[in-house]
N, CA, C and O atoms as CSV, one atom per row, in Angstrom:
chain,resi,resn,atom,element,x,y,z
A,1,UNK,N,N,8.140,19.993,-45.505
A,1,UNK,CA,C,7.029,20.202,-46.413
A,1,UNK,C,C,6.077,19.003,-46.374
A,1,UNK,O,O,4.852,19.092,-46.290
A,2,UNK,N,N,6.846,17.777,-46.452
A,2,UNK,CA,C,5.843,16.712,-45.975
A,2,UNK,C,C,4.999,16.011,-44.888
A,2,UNK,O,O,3.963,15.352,-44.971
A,3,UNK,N,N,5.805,16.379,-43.805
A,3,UNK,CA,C,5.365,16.570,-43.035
A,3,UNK,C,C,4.365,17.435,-42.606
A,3,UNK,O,O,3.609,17.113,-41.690
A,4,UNK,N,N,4.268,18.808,-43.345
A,4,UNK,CA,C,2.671,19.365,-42.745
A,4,UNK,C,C,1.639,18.970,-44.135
A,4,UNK,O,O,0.529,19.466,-43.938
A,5,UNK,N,N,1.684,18.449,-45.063
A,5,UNK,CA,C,1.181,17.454,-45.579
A,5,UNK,C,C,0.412,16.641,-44.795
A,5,UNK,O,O,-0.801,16.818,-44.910
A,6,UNK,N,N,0.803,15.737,-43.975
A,6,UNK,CA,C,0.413,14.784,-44.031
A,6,UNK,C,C,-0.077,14.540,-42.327
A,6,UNK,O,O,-0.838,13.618,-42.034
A,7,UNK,N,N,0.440,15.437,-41.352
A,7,UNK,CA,C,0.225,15.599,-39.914
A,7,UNK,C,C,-0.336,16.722,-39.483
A,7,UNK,O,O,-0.487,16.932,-38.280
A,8,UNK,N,N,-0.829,17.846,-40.712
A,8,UNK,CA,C,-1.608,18.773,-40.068
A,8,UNK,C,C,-3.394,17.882,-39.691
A,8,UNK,O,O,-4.262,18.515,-39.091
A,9,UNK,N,N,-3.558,16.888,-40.014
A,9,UNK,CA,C,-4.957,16.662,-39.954
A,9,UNK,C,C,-5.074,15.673,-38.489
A,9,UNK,O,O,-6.063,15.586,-37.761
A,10,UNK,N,N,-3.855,15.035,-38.336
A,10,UNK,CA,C,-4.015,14.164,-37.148
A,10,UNK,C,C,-3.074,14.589,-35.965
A,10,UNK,O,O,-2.248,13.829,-35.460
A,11,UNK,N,N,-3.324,16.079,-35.521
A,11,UNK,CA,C,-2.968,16.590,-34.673
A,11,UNK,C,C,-4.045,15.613,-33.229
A,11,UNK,O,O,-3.761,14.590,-32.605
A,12,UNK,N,N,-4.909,16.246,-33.182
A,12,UNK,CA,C,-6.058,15.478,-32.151
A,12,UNK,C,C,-6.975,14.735,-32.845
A,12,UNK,O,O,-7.270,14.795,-34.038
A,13,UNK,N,N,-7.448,13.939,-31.867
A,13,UNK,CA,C,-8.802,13.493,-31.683
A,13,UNK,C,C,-9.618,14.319,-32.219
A,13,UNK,O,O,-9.195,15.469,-32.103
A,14,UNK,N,N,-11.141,14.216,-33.051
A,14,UNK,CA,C,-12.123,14.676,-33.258
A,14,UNK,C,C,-12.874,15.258,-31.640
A,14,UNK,O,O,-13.087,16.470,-31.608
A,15,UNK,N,N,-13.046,14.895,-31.066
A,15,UNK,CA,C,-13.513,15.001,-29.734
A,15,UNK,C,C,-12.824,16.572,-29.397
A,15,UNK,O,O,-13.545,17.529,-29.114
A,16,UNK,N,N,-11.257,16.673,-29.481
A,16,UNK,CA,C,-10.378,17.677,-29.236
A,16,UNK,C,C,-10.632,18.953,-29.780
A,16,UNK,O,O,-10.909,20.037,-29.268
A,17,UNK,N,N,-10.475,18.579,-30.907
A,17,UNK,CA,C,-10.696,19.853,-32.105
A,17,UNK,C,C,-12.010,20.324,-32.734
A,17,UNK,O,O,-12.084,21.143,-33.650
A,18,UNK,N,N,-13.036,19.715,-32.136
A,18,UNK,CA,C,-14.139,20.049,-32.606
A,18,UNK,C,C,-14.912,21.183,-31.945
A,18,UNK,O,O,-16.017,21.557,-32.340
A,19,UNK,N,N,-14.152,21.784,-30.751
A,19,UNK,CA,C,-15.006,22.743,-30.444
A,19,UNK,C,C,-16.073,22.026,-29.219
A,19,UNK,O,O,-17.114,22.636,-28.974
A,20,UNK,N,N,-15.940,21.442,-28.882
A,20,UNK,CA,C,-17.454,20.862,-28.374
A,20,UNK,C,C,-17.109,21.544,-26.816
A,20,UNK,O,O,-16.037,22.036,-26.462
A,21,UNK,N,N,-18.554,21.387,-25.899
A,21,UNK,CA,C,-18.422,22.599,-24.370
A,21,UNK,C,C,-19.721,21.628,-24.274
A,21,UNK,O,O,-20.480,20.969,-24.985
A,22,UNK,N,N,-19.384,22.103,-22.437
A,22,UNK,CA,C,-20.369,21.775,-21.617
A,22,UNK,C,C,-20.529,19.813,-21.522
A,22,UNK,O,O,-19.709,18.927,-21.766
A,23,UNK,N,N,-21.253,19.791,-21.288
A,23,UNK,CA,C,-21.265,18.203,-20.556
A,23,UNK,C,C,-20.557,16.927,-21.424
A,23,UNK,O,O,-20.088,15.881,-20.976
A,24,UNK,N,N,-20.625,17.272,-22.462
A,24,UNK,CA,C,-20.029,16.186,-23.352
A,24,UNK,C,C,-18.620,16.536,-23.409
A,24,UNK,O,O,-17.944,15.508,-23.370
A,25,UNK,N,N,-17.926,17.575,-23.486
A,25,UNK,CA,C,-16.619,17.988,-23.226
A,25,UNK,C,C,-16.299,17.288,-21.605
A,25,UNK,O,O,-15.362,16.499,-21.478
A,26,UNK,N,N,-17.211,17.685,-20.368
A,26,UNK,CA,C,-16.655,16.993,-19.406
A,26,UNK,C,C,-16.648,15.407,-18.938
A,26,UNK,O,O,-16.044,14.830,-18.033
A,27,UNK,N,N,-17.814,14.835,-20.200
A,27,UNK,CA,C,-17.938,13.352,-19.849
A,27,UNK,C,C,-16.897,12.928,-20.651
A,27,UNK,O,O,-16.349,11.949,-20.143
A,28,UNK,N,N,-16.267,13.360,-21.981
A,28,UNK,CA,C,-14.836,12.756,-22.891
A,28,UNK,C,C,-13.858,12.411,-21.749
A,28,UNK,O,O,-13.233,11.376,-21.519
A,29,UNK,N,N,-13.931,13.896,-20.936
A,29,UNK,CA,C,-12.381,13.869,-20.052
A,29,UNK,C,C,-12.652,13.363,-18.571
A,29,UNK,O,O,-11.805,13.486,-17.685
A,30,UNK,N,N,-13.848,12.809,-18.379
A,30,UNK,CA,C,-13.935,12.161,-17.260
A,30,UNK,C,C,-13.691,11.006,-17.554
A,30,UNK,O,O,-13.091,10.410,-16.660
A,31,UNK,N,N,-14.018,10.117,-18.917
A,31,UNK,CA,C,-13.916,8.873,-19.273
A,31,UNK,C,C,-12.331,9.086,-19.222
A,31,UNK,O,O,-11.745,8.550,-18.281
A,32,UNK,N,N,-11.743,9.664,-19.951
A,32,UNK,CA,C,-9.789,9.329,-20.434
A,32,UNK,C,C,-9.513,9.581,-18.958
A,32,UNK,O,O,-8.608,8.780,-18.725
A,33,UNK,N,N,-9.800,10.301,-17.710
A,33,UNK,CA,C,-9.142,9.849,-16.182
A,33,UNK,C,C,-9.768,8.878,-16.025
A,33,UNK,O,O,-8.902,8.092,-15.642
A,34,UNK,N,N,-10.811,8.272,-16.048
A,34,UNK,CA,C,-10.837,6.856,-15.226
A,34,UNK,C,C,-10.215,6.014,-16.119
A,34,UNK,O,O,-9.701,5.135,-15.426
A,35,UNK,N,N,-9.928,5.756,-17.546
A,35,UNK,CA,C,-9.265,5.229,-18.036
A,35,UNK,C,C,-7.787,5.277,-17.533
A,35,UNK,O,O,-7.187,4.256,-17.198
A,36,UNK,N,N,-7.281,6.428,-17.504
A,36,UNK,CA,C,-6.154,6.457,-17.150
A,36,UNK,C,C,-5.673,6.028,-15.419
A,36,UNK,O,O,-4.594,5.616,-14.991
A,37,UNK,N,N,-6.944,6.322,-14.719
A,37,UNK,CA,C,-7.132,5.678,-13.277
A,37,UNK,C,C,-6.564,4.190,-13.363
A,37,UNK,O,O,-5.476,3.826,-12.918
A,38,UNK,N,N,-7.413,3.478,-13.954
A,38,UNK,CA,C,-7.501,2.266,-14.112
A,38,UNK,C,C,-5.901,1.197,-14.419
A,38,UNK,O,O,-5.289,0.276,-13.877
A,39,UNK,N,N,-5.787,2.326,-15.992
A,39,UNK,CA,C,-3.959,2.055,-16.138
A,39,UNK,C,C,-3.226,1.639,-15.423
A,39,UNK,O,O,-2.591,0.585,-15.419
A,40,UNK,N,N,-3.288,2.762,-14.518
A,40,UNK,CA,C,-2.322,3.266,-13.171
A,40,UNK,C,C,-2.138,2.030,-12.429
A,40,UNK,O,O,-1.160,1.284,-12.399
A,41,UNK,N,N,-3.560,1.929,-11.677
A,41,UNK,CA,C,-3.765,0.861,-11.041
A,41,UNK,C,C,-3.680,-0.449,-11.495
A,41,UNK,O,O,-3.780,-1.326,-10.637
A,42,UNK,N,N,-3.458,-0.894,-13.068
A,42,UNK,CA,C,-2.977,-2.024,-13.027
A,42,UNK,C,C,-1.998,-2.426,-13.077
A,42,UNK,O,O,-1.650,-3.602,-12.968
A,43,UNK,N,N,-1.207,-1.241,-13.305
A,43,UNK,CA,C,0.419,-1.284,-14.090
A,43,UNK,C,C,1.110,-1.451,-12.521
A,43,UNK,O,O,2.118,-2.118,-12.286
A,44,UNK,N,N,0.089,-0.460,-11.224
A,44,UNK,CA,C,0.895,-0.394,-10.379
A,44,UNK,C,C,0.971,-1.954,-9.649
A,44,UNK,O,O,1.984,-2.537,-9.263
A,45,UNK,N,N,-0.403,-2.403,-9.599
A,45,UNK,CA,C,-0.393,-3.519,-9.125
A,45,UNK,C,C,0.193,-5.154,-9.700
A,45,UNK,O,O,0.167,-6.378,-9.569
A,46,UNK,N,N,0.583,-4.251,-10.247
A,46,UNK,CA,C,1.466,-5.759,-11.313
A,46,UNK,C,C,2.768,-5.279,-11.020
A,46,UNK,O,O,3.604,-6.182,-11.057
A,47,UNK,N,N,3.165,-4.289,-10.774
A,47,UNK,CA,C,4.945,-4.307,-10.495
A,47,UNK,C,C,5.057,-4.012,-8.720
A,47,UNK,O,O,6.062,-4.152,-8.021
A,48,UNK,N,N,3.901,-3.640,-8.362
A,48,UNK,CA,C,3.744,-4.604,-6.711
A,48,UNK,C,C,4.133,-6.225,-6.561
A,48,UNK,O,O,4.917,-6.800,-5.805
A,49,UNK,N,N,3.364,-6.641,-7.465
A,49,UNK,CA,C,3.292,-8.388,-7.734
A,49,UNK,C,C,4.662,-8.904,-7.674
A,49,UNK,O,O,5.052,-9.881,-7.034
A,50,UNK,N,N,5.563,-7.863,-8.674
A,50,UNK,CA,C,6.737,-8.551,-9.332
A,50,UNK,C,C,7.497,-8.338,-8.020
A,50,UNK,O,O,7.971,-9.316,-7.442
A,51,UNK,N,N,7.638,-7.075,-7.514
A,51,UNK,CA,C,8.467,-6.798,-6.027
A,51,UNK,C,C,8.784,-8.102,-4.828
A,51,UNK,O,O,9.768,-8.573,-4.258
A,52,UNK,N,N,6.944,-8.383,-4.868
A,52,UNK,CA,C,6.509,-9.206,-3.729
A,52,UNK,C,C,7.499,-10.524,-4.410
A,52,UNK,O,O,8.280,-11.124,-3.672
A,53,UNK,N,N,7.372,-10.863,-5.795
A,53,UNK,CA,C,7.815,-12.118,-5.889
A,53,UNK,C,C,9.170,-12.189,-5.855
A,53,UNK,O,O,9.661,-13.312,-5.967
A,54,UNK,N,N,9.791,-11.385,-5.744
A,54,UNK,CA,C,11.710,-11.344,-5.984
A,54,UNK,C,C,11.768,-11.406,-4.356
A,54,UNK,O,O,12.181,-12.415,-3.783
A,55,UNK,N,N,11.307,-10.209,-3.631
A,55,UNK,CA,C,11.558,-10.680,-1.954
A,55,UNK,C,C,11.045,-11.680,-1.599
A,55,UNK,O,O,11.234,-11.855,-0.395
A,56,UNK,N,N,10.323,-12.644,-2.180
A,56,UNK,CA,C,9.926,-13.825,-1.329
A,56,UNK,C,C,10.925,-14.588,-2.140
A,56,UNK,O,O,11.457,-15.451,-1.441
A,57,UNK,N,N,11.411,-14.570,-3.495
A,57,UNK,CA,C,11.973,-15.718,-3.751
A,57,UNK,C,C,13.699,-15.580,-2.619
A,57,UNK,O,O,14.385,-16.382,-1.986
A,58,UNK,N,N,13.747,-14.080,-2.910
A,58,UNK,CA,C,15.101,-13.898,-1.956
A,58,UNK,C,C,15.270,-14.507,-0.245
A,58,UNK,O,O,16.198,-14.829,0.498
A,59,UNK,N,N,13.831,-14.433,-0.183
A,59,UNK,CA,C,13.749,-14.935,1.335
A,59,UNK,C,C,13.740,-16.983,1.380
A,59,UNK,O,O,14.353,-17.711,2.161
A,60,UNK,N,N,13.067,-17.266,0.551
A,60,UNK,CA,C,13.103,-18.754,0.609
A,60,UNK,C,C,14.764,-19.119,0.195
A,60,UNK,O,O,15.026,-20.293,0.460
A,61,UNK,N,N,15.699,-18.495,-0.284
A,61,UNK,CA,C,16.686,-19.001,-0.728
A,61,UNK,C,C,17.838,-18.702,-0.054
A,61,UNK,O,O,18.946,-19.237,-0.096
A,62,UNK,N,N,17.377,-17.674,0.640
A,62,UNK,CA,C,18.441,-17.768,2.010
A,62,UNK,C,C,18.258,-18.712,3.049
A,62,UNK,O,O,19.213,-19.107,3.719
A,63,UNK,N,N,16.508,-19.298,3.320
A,63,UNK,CA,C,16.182,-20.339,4.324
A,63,UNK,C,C,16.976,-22.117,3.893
A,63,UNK,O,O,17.472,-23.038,4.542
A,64,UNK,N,N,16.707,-21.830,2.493
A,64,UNK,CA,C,17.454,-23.504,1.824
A,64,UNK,C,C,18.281,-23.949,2.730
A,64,UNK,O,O,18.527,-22.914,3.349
A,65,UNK,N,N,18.842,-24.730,3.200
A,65,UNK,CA,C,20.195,-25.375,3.798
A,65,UNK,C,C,20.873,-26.385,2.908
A,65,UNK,O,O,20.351,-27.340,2.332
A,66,UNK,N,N,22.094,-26.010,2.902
A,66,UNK,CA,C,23.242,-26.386,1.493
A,66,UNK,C,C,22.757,-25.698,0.634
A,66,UNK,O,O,21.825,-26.378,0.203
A,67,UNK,N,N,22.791,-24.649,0.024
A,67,UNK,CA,C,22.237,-24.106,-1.299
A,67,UNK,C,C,23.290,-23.124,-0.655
A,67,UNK,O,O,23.362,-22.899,0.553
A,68,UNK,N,N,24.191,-22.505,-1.742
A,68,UNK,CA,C,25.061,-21.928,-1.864
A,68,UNK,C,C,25.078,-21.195,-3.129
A,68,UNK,O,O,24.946,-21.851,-4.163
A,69,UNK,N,N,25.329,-18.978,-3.242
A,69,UNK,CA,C,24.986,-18.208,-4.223
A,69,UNK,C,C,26.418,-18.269,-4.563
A,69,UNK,O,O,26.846,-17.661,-5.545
């Protein structure tokens, strides 16, 4: 009961539920993909980063001499 109280109004975005068509409907959802483009691409390129840095640290620490795991 409280629950539709209090979450029937913040189902969507205004943008969502308003009915709206034609160019402003396709510029909302062109902005949230390049937003979400963007995400992608930073999230991906930062756990690229982290990859690169564990195989290089793995590689310098097998080159050490006397250093023992």
């Amino acid at each position: 009961m409280m629950n539709s109280l209090i979450f029937d109004n913040i189902l969507a975005c205004p943008m969502c539920m308003s009915g709206v068509e034609g160019k402003t409907l396709l510029a909302a959802n062109s902005a949230i993909g390049v937003m979400l483009v963007f995400l992608f691409a930073m999230l991906g390129s930062f756990i690229t980063f982290i990859f690169y840095l564990a195989r290089r640290s793995r590689k310098f620490a097998e080159e050490l001499p006397g250093e023992r795991n």
